[in-house]
C-alpha positions in Angstrom: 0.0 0.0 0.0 1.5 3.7 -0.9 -1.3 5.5 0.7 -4.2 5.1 2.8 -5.0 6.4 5.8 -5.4 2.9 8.7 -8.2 4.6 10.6 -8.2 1.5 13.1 -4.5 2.0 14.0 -4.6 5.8 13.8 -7.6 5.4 16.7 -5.0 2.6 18.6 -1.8 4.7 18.9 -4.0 7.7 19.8 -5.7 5.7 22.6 -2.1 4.0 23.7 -0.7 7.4 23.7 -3.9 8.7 25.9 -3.9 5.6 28.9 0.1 5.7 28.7 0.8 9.8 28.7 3.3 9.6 25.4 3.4 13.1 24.2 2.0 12.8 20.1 0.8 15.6 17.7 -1.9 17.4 18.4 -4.7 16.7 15.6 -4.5 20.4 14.1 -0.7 20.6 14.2 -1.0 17.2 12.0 -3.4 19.0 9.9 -1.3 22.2 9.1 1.6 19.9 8.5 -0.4 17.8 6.4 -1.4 20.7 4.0 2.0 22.2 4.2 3.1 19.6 2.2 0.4 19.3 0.0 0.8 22.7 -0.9 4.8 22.7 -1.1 4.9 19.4 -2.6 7.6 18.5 -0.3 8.5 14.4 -0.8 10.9 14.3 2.2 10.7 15.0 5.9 12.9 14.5 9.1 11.3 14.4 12.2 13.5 14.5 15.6 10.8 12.8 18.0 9.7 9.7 16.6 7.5 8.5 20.2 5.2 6.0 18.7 5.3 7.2 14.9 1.8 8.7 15.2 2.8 11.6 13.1 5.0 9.6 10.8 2.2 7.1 10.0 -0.2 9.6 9.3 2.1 11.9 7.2 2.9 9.4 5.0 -0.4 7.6 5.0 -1.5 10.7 3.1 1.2 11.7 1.3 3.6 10.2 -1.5 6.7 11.1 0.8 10.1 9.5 2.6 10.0 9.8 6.6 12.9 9.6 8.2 12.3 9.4 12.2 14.6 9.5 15.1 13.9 8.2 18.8 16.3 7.8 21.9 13.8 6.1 23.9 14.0 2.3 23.1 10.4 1.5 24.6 8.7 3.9 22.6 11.1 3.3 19.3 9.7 -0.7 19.5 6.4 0.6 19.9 6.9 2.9 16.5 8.6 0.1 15.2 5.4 -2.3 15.6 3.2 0.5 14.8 5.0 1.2 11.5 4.8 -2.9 10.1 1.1 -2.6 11.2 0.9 -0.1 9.1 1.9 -1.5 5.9 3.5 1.1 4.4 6.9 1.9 2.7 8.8 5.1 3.1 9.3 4.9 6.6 12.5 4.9 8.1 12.5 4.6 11.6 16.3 5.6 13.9 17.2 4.4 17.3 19.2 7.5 19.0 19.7 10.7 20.2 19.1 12.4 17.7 22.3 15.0 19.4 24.2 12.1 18.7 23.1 10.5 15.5 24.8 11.2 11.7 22.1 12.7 8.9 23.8 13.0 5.8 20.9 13.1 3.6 18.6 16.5 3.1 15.0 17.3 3.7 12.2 19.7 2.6 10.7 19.5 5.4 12.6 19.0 8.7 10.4 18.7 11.9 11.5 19.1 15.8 9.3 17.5 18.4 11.5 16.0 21.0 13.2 17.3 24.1 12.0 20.7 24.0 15.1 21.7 26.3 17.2 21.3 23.3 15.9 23.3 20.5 18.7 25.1 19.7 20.9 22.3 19.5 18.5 20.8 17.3 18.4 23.4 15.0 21.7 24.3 14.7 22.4 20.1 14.3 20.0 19.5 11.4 19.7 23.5 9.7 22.1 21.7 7.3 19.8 18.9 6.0 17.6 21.2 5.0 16.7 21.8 1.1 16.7 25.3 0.1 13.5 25.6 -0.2 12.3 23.2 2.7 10.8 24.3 5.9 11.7 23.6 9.7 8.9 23.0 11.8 9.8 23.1 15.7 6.1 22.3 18.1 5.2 22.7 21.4 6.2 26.7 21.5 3.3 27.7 23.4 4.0 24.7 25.7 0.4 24.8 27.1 0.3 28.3 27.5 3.6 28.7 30.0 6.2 30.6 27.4 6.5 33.9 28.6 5.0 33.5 31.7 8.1 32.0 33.6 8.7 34.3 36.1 5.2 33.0 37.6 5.6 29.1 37.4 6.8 28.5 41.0 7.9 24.5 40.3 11.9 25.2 39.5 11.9 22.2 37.3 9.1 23.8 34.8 10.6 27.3 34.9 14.0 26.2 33.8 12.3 24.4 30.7 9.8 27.2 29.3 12.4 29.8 30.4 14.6 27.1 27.7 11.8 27.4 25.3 11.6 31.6 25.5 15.4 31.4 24.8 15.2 29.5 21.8 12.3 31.8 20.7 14.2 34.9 21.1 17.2 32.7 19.4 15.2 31.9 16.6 14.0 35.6 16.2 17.0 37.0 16.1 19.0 35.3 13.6 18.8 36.3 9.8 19.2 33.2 8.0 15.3 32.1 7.9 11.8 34.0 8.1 10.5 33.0 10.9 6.1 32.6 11.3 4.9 31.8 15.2 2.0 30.0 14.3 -1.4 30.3 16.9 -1.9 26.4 16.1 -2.2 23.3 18.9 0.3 23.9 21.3 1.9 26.6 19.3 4.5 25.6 16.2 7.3 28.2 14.7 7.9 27.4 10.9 11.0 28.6 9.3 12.2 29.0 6.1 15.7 29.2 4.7 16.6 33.5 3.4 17.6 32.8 -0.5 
């Protein structure tokens, strides 16, 4: 199968991810992303947070595109593993590591970041390379449920120093000149940047 959308597994991962509190996309983040590349026509994408390959599976599912996916958590990378054969389809390629530490040669049009949020520069500056000229980087969770810019308040030190991580990157990302940046008012808040040429 090159296409088509497993409803029944879709509805699976999404309970999994519900009874066992694994972090996946939230459904209009998928959506945006989904007619991003439509619209771009984009046939390759690198995502740094595999979890279960919720995102992965229904990416490809609905587009003729190459998934690469990287996960450091070997629980969740069997899961995606299993999830992805279920699936039945081709075009997903599924890498155990962190993703800090792991070698991408190849380039992407669309590159997205959804794993530790605490290292969002890193990631960037890591994987800005694999990027296609005219590809996009997608980084999620920039709202973080409504915390960024409110750190001052959060009195648990533990959150604080990881939205007061996530307000650095944003003031990282919005002052560098290499990509036009668009904060996007969309699930939990995504950032979409693409390259200056």
């Amino acid at each position: 199968m090159v296409f088509g959308l497993n409803t029944n597994l879709i509805s699976e991962m999404e309970e999994y991810a519900k009874i066992n509190n694994v972090p996946i996309m939230i459904k209009d983040t998928l959506f945006y992303i989904d007619d991003m590349i439509k619209k771009e026509e984009y046939k390759s994408v690198l995502e740094i947070g595999t979890a279960i390959a919720y995102s992965s599976i229904y990416l490809r599912s609905n587009n003729d595109i190459k998934v690469t996916s990287i996960e450091r958590d070997i629980e969740r990378y069997n899961i995606a593993v299993d999830n992805v054969k279920k699936s039945n389809l081709s075009d997903i390629n599924l890498i155990y590591g962190d993703a800090l530490m792991v070698d991408i040669k190849d380039k992407y049009d669309l590159i997205i970041i959804d794993a530790a949020k605490s290292q969002n520069i890193k990631f960037f500056e890591k994987y800005k390379n694999n990027l296609n000229d005219n590809g996009a980087i997608i980084v999620d969770n920039m709202l973080f449920h409504g915390f960024v810019g409110k750190s001052s308040t959060i009195k648990s030190r533990n959150l604080r120093g990881l939205v007061r991580k996530l307000e650095a990157f944003h003031e990282y990302i919005d002052n560098q000149n290499e990509y036009s940046v668009k904060h996007i008012d969309i699930g939990d808040g995504i950032i979409v940047c693409k390259k200056n040429i």
